[in-house]
C-alpha positions in Angstrom: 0.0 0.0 0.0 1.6 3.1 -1.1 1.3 6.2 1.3 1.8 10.0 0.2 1.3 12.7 2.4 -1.6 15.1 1.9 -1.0 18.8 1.2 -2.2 22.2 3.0 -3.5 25.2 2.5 -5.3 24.1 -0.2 -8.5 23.7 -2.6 -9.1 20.4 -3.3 -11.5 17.8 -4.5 -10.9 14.2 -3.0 -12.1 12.6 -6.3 -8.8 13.9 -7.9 -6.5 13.4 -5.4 -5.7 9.5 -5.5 -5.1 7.7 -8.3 -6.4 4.1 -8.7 -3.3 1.5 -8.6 -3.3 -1.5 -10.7 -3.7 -4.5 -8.2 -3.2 -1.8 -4.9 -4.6 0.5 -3.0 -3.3 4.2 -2.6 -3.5 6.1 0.9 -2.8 9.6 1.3 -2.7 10.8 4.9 -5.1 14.2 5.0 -4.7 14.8 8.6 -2.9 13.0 11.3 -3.6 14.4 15.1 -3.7 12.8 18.3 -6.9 13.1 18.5 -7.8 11.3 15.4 -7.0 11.1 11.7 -8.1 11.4 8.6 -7.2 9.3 5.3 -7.8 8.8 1.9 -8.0 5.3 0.2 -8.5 4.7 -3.9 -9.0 0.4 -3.9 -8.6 -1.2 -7.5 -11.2 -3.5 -7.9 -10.5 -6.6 -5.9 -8.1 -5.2 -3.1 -9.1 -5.5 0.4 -7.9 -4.8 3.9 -8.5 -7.8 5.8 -10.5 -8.4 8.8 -9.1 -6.2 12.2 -10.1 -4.1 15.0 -9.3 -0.6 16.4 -9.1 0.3 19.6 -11.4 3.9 18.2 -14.3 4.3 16.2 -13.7 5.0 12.5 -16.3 6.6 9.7 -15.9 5.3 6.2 -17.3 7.6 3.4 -17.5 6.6 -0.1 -16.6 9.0 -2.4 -16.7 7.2 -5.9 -17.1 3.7 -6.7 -18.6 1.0 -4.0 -17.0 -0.8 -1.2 -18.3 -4.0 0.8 -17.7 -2.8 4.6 -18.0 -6.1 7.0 -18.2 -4.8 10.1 -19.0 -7.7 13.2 -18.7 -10.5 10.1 -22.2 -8.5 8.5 -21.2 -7.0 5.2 -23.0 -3.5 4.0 -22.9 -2.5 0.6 -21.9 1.0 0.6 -21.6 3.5 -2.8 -20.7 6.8 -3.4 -22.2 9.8 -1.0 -22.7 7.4 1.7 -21.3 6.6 5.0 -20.7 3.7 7.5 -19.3 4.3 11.2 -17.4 1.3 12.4 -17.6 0.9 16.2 -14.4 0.5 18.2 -13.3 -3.0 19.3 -15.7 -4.5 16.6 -14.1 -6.8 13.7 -14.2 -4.7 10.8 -13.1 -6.0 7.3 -13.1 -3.2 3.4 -13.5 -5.3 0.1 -13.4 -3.4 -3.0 -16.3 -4.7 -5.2 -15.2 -2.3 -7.8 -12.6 0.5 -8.3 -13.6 2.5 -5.2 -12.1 5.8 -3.2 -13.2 6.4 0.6 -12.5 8.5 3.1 -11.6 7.2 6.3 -11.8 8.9 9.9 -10.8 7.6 13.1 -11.7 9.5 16.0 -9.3 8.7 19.4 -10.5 8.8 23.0 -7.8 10.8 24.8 
């Protein structure tokens, strides 16, 4: 998984800021705090991240393409414009049914 740091202080679209990556998935880190962070993920079709947990909660949001979210081994089907929060210390799995970019944002208890 390649990972490319986000820049500031500047207009951006997130649609156009991850290029898909033939058999990979691209991150780009938008924000990184202590209190949280915020990533962006382009999947090719096929790529997954397999099943974990997090010791947070973390919000997916779809921005192009569709993702299968498995989140306590029940998978949602979630598209473009839509949103999935995945509770902390709850198995949580991302398959890429097709070429897909999300947002993801993990939210720490400090």
């Amino acid at each position: 998984m390649e990972t490319k740091s986000f820049q500031t202080a500047k207009v951006f679209n997130f649609t156009n800021e991850a290029d898909y990556s033939n058999n990979g998935i691209v991150s780009k880190r938008v924000l990184e705090k202590k209190t949280g962070n915020v990533s962006l993920f382009a999947f090719d079709k096929g790529q997954s991240l397999s099943e974990h947990t997090a010791p947070f909660d973390a919000m997916v949001q779809v921005i192009e393409g569709t993702a299968e979210i498995i989140i306590n081994h029940e998978p949602y089907i979630v598209s473009a414009g839509e949103s999935i929060i995945m509770p902390a210390n709850n198995p949580h799995a991302v398959n890429a049914i097709e070429q897909f970019k999300m947002l993801l944002i993990m939210i720490k208890e400090i």
